[in-house]
LUMVO-193748 format. One record per residue: y, x, z of N, C-alpha, C in turn; residue in three letters; residue number from 1; chain. Coordinates in steps of 0.2 Angstrom, whole numbers, plus 5000, padded with zeros to 4 digits. Atoms other than C-alpha are relative to their C-alpha. Layout:
BEGIN
Y, X, Z, Y, X, Z, Y, X, Z, ALA, NUM, A
...
//
This chain:
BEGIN
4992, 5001, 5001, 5078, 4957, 5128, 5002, 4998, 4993, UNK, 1, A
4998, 5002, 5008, 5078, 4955, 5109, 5001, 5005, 4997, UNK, 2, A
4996, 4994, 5004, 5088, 4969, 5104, 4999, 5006, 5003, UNK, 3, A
5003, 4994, 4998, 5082, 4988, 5103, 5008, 5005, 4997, UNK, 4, A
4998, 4997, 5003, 5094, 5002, 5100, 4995, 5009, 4999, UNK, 5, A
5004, 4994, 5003, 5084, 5017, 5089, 5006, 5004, 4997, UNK, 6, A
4997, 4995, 5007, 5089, 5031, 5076, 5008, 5003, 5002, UNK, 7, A
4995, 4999, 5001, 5106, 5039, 5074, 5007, 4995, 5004, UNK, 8, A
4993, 5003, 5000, 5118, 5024, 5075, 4997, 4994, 5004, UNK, 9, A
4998, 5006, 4996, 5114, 5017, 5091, 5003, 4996, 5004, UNK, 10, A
4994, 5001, 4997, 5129, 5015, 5095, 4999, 4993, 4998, UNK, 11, A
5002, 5008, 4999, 5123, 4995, 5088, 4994, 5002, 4999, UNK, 12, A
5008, 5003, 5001, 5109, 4988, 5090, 4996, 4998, 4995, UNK, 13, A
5002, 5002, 5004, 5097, 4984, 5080, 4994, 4992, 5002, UNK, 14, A
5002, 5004, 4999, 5089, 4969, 5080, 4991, 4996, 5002, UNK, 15, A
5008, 4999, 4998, 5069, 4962, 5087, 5002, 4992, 4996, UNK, 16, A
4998, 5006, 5002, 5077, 4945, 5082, 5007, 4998, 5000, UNK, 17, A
4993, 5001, 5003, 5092, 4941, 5072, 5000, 4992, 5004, UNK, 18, A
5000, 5005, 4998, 5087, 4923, 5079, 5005, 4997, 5010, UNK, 19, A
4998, 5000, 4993, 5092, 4926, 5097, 5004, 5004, 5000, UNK, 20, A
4993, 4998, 4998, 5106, 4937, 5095, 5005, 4995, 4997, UNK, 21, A
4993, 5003, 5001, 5114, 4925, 5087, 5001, 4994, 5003, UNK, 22, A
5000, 5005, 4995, 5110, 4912, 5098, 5004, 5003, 5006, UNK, 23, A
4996, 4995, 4995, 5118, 4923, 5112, 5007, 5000, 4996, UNK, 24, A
4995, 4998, 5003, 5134, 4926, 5100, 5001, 4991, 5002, UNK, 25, A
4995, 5005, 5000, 5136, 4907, 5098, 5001, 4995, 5007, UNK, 26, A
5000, 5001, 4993, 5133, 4902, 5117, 5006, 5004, 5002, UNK, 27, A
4994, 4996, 4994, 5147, 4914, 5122, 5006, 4998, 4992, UNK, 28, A
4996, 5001, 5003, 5158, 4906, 5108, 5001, 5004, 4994, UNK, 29, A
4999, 4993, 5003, 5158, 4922, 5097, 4993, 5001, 4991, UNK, 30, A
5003, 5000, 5006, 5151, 4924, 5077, 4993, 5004, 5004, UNK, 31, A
5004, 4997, 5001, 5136, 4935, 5075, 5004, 5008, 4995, UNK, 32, A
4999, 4994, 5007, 5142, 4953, 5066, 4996, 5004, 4999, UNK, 33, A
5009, 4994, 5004, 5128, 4960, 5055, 5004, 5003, 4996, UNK, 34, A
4998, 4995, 5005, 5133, 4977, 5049, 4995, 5003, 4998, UNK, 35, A
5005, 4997, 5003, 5123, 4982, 5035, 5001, 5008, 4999, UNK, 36, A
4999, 4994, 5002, 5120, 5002, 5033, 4996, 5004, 4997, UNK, 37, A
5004, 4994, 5001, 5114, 5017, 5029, 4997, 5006, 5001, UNK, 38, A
4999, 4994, 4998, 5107, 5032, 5035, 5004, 5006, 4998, UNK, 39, A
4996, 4992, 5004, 5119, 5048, 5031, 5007, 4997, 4998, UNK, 40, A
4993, 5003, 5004, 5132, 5035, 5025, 5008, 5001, 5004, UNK, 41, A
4992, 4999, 5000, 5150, 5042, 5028, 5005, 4994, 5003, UNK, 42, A
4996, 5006, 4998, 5158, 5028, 5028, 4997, 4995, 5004, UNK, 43, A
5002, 5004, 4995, 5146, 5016, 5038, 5002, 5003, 5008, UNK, 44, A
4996, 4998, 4995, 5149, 5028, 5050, 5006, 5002, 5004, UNK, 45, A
4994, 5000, 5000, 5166, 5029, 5048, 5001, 4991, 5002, UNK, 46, A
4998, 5005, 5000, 5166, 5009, 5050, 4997, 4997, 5008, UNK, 47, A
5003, 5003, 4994, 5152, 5007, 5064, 5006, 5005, 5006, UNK, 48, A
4996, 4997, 4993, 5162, 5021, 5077, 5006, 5000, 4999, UNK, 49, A
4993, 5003, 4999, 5180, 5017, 5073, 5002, 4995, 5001, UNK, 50, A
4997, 5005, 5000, 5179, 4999, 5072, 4995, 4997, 5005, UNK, 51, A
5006, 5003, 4997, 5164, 4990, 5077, 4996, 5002, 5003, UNK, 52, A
5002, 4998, 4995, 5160, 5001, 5092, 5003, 4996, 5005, UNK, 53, A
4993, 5002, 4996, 5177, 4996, 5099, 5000, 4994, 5002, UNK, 54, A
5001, 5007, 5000, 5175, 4978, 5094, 4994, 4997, 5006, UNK, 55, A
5004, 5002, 4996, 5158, 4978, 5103, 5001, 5001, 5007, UNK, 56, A
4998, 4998, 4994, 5165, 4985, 5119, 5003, 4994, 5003, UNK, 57, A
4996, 5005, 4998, 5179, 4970, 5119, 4997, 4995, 4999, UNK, 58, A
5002, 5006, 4998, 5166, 4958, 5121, 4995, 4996, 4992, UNK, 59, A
5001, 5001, 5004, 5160, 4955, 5102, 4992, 5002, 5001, UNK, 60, A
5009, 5003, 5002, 5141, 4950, 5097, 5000, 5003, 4992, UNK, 61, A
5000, 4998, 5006, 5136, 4963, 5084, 4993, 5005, 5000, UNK, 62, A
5007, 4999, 5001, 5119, 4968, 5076, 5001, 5007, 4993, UNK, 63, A
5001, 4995, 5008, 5114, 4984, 5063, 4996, 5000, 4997, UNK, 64, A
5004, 5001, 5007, 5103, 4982, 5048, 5002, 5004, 4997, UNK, 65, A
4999, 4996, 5004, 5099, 4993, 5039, 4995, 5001, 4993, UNK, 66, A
5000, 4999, 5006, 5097, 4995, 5021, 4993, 5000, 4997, UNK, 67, A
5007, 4997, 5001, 5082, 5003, 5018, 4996, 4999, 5007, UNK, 68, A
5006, 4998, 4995, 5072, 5001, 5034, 4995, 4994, 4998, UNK, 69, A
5007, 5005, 5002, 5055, 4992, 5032, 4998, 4999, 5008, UNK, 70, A
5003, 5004, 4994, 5054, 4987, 5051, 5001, 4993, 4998, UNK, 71, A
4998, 5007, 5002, 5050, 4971, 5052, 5005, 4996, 5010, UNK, 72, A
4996, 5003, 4994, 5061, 4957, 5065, 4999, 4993, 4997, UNK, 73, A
5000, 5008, 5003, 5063, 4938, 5065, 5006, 4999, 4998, UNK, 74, A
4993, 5005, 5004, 5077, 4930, 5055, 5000, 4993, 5005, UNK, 75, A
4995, 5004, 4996, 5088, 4916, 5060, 4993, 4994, 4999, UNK, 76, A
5003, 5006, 5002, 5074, 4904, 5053, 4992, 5001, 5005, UNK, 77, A
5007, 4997, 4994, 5059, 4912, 5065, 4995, 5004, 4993, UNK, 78, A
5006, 4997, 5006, 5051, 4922, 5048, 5000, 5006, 5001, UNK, 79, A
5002, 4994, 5002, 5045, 4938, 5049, 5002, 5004, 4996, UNK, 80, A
4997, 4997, 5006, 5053, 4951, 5037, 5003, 5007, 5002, UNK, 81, A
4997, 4995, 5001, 5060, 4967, 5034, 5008, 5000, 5001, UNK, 82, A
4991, 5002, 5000, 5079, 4972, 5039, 5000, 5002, 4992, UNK, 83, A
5000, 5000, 5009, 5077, 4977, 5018, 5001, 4995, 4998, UNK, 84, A
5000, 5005, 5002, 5071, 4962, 5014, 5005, 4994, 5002, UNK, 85, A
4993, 5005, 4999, 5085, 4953, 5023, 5004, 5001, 4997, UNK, 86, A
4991, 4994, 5004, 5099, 4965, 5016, 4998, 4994, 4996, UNK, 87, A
5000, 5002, 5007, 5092, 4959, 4998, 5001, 4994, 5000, UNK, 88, A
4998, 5004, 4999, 5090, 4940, 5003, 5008, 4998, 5001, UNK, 89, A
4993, 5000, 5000, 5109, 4940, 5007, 5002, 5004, 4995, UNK, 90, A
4996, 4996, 5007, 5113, 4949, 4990, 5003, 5007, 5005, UNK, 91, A
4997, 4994, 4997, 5120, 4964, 5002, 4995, 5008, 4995, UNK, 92, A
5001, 4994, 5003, 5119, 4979, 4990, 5002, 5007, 5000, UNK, 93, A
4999, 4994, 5001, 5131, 4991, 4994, 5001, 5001, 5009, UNK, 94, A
4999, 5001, 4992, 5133, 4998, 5014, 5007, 5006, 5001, UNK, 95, A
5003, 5005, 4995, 5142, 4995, 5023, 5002, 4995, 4998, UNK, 96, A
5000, 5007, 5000, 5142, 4978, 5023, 5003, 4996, 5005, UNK, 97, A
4999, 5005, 4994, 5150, 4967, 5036, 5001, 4993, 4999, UNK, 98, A
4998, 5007, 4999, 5146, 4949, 5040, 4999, 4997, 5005, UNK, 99, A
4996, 5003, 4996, 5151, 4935, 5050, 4995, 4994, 5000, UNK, 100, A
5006, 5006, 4999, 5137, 4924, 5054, 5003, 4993, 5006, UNK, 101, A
4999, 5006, 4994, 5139, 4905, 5063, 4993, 4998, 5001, UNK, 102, A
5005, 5004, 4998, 5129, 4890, 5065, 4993, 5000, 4994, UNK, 103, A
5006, 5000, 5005, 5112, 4891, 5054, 4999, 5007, 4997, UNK, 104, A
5000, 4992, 5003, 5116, 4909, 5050, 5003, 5000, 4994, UNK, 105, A
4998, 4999, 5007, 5128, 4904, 5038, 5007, 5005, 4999, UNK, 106, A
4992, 4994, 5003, 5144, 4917, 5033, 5005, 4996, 5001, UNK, 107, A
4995, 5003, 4998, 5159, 4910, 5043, 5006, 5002, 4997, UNK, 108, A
4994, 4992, 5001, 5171, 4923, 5036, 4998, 5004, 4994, UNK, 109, A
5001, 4998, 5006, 5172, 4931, 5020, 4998, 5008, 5002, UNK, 110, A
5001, 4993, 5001, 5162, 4948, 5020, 5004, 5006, 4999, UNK, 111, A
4996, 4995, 5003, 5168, 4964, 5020, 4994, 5005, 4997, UNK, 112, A
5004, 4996, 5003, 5160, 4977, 5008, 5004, 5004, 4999, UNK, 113, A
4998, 4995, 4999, 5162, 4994, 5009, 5007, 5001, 5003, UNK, 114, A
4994, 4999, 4995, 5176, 5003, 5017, 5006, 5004, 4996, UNK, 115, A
4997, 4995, 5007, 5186, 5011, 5001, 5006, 5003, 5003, UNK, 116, A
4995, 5000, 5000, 5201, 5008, 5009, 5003, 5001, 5009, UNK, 117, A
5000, 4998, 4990, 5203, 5017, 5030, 5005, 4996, 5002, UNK, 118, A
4993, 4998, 4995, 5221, 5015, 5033, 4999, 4992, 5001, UNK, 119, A
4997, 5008, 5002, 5219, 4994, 5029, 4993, 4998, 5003, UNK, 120, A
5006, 5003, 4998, 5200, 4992, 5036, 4999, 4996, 5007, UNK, 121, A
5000, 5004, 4995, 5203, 4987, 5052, 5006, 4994, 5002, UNK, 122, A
4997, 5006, 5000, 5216, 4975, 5050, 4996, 4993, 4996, UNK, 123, A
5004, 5005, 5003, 5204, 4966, 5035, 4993, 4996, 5006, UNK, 124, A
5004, 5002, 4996, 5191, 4966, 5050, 5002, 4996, 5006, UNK, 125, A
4997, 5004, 4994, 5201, 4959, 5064, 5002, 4992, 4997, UNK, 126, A
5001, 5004, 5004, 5206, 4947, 5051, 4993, 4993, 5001, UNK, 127, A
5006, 5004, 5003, 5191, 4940, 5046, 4994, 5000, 5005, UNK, 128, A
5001, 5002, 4992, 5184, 4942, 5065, 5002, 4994, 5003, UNK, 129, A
4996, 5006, 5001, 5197, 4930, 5068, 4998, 4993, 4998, UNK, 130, A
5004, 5004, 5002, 5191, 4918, 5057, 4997, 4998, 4998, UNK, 131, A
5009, 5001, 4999, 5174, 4919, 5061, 5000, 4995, 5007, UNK, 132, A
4998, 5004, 4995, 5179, 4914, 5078, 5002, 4992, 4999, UNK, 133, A
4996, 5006, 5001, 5191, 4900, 5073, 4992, 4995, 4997, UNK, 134, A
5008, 5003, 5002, 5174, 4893, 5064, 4995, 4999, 5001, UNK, 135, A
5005, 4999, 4996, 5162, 4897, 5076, 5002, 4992, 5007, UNK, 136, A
5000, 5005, 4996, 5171, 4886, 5089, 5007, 4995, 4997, UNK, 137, A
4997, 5005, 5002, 5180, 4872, 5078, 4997, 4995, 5002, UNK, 138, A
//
């Protein structure tokens, strides 16, 4: 099937290949959203179960990476690597992370990092969901 859900948070998925879920994402018209995390992380968790649980329910195509893990998966290019070694190639340093993948596995949509700010997270997400979409199928 591609996609395994392990560990604590998984309530997303994580991914066997980033390659195929985002091939699925862009066949159903819909970005890719890779939330990067943590384990024990507060706020990831605060971000995966109030936002991007809910989002996944309403039909949204979304993946978890996690920070530190050293399983390996295929990337969008068919390479073998670590969800670590991914974080790092995409500069992702602090979790959570939310991005917004299109065609090539390029960032449609401007990142969201960390969640500093509750009362205002899920509108910047809905936001930038939005247009992820809008550039997923322009």
């Amino acid at each position: 099937m591609g996609v395994g859900a392990t560990g604590p948070a998984a309530a997303l998925p994580a991914p066997d290949s980033l390659d195929e879920a985002l091939t699925r994402a862009l066949r159903a018209g819909e970005p890719l959203i890779v939330m990067v995390s943590l384990p024990g992380c507060a706020y990831c968790h605060t971000v995966r179960e109030h936002h991007l649980v809910h989002l996944r329910a309403q039909g949204a195509h979304i993946v978890q990476i996690d920070l530190r893990d050293r399983r390996v998966f295929r990337d969008i290019d068919g390479q073998t690597l670590t969800q670590d070694d991914w974080a790092r190639q995409r500069k992702v340093r602090i979790a959570p992370t939310v991005l917004f993948l299109g065609p090539q596995g390029r960032e449609v949509a401007r990142r969201l990092v960390g969640a500093s700010i509750p009362d205002f997270y899920g509108s910047y997400l809905e936001e930038q969901y939005r247009l992820a979409k809008k550039a997923v199928n322009a």
